[in-house]
C-alpha positions in Angstrom: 110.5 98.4 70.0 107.0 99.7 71.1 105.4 97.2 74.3 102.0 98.8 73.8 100.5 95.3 74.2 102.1 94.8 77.5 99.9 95.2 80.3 100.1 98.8 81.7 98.3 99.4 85.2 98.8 101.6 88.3 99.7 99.8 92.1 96.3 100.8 94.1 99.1 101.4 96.8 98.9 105.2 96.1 95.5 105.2 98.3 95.1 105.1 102.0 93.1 102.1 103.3 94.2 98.8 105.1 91.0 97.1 104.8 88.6 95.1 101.7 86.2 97.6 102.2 89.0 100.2 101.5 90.1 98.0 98.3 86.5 98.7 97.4 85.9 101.9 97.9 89.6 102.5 95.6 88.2 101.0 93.0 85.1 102.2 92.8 86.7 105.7 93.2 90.1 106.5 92.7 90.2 103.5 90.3 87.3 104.5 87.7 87.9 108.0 87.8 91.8 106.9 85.8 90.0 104.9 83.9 87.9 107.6 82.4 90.4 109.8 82.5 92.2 107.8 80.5 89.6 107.3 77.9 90.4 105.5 74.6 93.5 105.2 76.0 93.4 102.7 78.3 93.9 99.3 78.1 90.4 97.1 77.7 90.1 95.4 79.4 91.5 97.7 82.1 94.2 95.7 84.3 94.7 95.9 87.4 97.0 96.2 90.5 96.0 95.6 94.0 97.4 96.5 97.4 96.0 94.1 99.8 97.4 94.3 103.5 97.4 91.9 105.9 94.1 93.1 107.5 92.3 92.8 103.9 94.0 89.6 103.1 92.1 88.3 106.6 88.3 90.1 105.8 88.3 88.2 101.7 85.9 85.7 102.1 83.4 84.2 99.0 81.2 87.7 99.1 84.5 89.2 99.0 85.4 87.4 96.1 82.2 87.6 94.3 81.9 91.6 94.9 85.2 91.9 92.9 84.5 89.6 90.0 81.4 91.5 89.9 82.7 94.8 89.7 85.3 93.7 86.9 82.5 92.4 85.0 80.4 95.8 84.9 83.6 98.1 84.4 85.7 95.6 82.1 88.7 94.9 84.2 91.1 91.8 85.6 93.1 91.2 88.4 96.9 91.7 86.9 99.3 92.0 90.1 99.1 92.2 93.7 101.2 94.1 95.9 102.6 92.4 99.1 105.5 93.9 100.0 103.8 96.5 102.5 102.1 93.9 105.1 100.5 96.6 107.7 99.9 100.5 108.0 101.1 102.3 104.8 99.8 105.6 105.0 99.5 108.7 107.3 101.8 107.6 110.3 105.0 106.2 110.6 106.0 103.8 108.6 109.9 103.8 107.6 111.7 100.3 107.9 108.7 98.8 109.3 107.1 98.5 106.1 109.4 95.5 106.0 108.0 93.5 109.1 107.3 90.8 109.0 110.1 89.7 107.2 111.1 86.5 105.6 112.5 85.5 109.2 109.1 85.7 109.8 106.6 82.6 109.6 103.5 85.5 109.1 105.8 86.5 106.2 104.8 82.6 104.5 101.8 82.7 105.8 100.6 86.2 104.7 102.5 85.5 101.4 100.5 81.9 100.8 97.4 83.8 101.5 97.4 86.6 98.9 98.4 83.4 96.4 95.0 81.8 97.4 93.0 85.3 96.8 94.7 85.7 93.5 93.3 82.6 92.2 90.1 83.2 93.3 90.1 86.5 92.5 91.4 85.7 89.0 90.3 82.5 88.5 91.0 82.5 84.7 94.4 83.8 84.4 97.0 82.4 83.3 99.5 84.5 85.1 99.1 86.7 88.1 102.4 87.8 90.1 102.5 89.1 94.1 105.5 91.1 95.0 107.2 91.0 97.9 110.1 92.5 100.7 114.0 92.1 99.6 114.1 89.4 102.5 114.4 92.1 105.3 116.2 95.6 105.8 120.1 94.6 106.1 120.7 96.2 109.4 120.3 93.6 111.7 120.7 91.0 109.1 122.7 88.2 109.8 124.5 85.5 107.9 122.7 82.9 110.1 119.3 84.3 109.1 119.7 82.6 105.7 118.9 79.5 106.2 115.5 80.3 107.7 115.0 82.8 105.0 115.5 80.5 102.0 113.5 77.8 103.6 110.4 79.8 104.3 110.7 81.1 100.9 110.9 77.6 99.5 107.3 76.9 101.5 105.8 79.7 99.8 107.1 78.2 96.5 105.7 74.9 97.2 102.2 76.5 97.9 102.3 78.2 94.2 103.6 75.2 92.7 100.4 73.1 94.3 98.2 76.4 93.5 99.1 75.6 89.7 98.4 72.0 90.1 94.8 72.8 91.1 93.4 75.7 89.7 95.8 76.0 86.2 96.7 80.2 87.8 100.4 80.5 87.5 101.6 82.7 90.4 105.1 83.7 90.5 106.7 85.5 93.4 108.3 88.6 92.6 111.4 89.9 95.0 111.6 93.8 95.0 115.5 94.6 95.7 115.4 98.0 97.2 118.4 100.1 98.7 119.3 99.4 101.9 118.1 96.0 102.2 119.3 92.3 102.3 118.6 92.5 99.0 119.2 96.3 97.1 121.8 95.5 94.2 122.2 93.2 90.9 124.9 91.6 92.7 122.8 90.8 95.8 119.8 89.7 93.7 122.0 87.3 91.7 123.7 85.9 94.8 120.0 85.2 96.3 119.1 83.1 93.3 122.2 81.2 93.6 121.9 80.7 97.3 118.1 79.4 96.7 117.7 78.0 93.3 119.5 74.5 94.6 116.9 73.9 96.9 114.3 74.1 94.6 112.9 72.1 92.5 112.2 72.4 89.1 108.2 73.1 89.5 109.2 75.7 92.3 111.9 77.5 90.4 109.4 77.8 88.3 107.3 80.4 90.8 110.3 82.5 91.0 111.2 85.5 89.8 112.0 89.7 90.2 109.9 92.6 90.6 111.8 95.6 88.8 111.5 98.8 90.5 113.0 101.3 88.5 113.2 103.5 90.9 115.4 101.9 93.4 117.8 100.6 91.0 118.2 104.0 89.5 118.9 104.9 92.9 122.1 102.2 93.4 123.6 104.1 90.2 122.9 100.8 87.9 122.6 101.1 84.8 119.2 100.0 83.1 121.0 97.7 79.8 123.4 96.3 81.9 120.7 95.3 84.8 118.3 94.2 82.2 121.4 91.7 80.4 122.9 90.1 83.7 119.5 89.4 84.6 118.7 87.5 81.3 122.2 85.9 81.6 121.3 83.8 84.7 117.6 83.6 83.6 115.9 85.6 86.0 112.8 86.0 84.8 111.3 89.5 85.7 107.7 89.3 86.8 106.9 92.3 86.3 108.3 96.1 86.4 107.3 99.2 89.0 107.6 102.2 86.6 108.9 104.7 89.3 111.1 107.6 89.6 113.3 109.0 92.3 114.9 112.1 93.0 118.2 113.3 91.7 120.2 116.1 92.3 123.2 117.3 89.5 124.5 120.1 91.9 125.3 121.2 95.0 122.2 123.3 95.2 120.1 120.2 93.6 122.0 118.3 96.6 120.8 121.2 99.3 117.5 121.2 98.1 117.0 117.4 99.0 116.7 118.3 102.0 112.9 119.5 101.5 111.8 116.2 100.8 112.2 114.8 104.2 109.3 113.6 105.7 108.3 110.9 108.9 106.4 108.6 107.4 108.4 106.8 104.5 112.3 105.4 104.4 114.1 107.8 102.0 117.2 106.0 101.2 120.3 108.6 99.7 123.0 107.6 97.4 125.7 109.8 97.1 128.4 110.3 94.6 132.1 112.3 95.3 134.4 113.6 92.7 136.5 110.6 93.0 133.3 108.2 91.9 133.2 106.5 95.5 129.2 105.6 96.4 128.1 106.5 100.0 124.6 105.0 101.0 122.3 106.2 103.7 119.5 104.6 105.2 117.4 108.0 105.4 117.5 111.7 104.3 118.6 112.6 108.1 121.8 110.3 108.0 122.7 112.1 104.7 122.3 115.6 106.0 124.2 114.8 109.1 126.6 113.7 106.5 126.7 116.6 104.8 127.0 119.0 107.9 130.1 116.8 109.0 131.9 117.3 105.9 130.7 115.1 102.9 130.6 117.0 99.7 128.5 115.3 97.3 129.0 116.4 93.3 125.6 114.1 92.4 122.7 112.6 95.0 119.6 110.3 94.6 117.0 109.8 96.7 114.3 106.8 97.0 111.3 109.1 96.9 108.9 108.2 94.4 107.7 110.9 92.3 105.5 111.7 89.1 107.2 109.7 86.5 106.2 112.2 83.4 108.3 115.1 85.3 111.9 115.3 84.1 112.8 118.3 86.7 111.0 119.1 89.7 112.1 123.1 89.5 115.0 122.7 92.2 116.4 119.5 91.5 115.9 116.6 88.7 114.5 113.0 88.6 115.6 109.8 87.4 112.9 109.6 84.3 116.1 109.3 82.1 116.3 105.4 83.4 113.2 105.1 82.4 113.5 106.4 78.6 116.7 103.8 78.6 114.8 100.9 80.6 111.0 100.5 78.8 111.8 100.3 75.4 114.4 97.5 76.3 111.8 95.2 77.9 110.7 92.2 76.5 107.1 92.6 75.2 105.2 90.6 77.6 106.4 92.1 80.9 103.8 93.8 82.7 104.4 97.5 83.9 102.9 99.1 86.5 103.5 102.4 87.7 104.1 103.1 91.5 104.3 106.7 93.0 103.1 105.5 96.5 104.3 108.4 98.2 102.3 111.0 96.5 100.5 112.2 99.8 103.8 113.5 101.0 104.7 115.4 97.7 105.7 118.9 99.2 102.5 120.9 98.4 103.9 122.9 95.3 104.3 119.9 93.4 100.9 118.4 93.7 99.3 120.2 90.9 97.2 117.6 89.9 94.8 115.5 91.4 95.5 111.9 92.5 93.3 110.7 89.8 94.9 113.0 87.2 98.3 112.5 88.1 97.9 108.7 87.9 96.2 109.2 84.2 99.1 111.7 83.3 101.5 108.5 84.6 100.1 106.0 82.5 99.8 108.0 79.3 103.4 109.3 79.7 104.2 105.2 79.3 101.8 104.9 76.4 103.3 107.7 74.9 107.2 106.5 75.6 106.8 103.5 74.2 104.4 104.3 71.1 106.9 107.0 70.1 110.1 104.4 70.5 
């Protein structure tokens, strides 16, 4: 089943910049040299996928507004998704599990939250669908069982704001929650536990703002397998929002395993999953814990790693991605989900596998997809 009408973009997460003026400058660089790139090829008009951090969120005022709509106008693109799952710095220093903070604990979690749902709308004042994604509630260490009432309530508030948002402007905003490993939320099971936990408390117009942002590159990283996550989530009518085409690494041997070990790096949370002979899962919060692992005796026969990487490569010369979840996972999709791909973390490639551009290696991404799924 080809998706070719589905909305196909890139998260604008890849690029450095915390600021409007750095949403701006994306856009009017990073952003139309893909587009030309991609040539007859891309999608027109050309959607697209914002990053905006808590400092941008704060600087988007009616010029702000007006700058965008502009710029969509001249170069024939929309507002499709916004990212809001990384709130402050994102690039060239530390990040790790603060990209998580604030968490929904946090009121400046509701509040940041409520204000990207305001930008949308006036961003994209004529869609009739815009989704923001968000954290999997916080990272689980440090979680506790008492934290969940404060969690589902603040969620509920942001709910409440979409479901007045609609009532006003006509914009349908759903809220998507990205499960990723080693969070409150990283598994199907944890996912569909959530929505039972929440969904009582809402009512039927905020249920309605609710829903999942896939990240295919996490879940292929928690071992699931794509069919299976896609049918459990239609059985309990989880609507997906939309889906983060990513891929993460994966290693078949134990020299793929030992050769993980090149890919870590201090400013982004790696998360490991390994598998022994006997089929029993370890998890690892970071690429360090697994190799101290290792040296004390763990003997992987297959890893992955949450490190986001070209989706079009298959094989990275010393060990393997996780694209085959993708060739199970797109052509399953329903037609109308939007897909955008996400390989964040391409500043921290080791050198020999950035061959391309950023520009280039977002257009190769996005006709990989196009191809996928025309060829399906």
């Amino acid at each position: 089943m080809a998706k070719l009408n589905a909305p196909l973009t890139y998260c604008s997460n890849i690029h450095p910049g915390e600021g409007w003026a750095d949403v701006m400058h994306n856009l009017n660089s990073h952003g139309l040299e893909v587009m030309e790139r991609l040539g007859d090829s891309a999608q027109r008009p050309f959607p697209l996928g914002l990053r905006i951090a808590g400092q941008a969120a704060t600087e988007v005022d009616a010029q702000a507004v007006a700058e965008f709509q502009q710029w969509c106008r001249e170069h024939n693109a929309y507002l499709l998704t916004i990212n809001g799952f990384p709130y402050g710095a994102f690039h060239n220093e530390r990040v790790k599990e603060n990209v998580y903070l604030p968490d929904w604990r946090d009121q400046e979690r509701v509040r940041y939250t409520c204000q990207l749902g305001d930008i949308a709308v006036q961003l994209q004042p004529d869609a009739r669908q815009l989704s923001i994604s968000t954290v999997p509630v916080a990272f689980k260490q440090g979680f506790a069982p008492e934290d969940w009432n404060t969690v589902l309530g603040h969620i509920q508030d942001v709910l409440a704001h979409f479901a007045n948002l609609k009532r006003s402007t006509g914009v349908h905003l759903m809220l998507a929650i990205e499960p990723e490993p080693a969070c409150v939320l990283e598994t199907t099971d944890e996912l569909l536990d959530f929505f039972q936990r929440l969904r009582p408390r809402l009512s039927l117009a905020e249920n309605a703002h609710l829903g999942v942002c896939f990240d295919c590159c996490h879940q292929a990283v928690e071992f699931e397998d794509p069919a299976t996550c896609l049918q459990r989530l239609a059985e309990a009518e989880i609507p997906i929002a939309k889906v983060q085409v990513s891929s993460a690494l994966q290693a078949d041997t134990p020299e793929e395993v030992e050769h993980l070990k090149g890919f870590n790096e201090p400013v982004y949370l790696h998360q490991a999953m390994a598998r022994t002979n006997d089929g029993t899962l370890h998890a690892f919060s970071d690429l360090p814990e697994f190799e101290a692992a290792m040296e004390a005796g763990l003997t992987p026969t297959e890893c992955r790693v949450h490190f986001h990487v070209p989706i079009f490569l298959e094989h990275l010369g010393d060990c393997g991605t996780t694209q085959g979840f993708l060739k199970t996972l797109l052509p399953k999709l329903a037609t109308d989900i939007p897909l955008e791909v996400e390989t964040y973390s391409f500043g921290v490639l080791p050198e020999h596998l950035k061959t391309d551009s950023v520009g280039e290696s977002i257009a190769r991404e996005l006709m990989w997809v196009n191809q996928l799924l025309d060829c399906d």
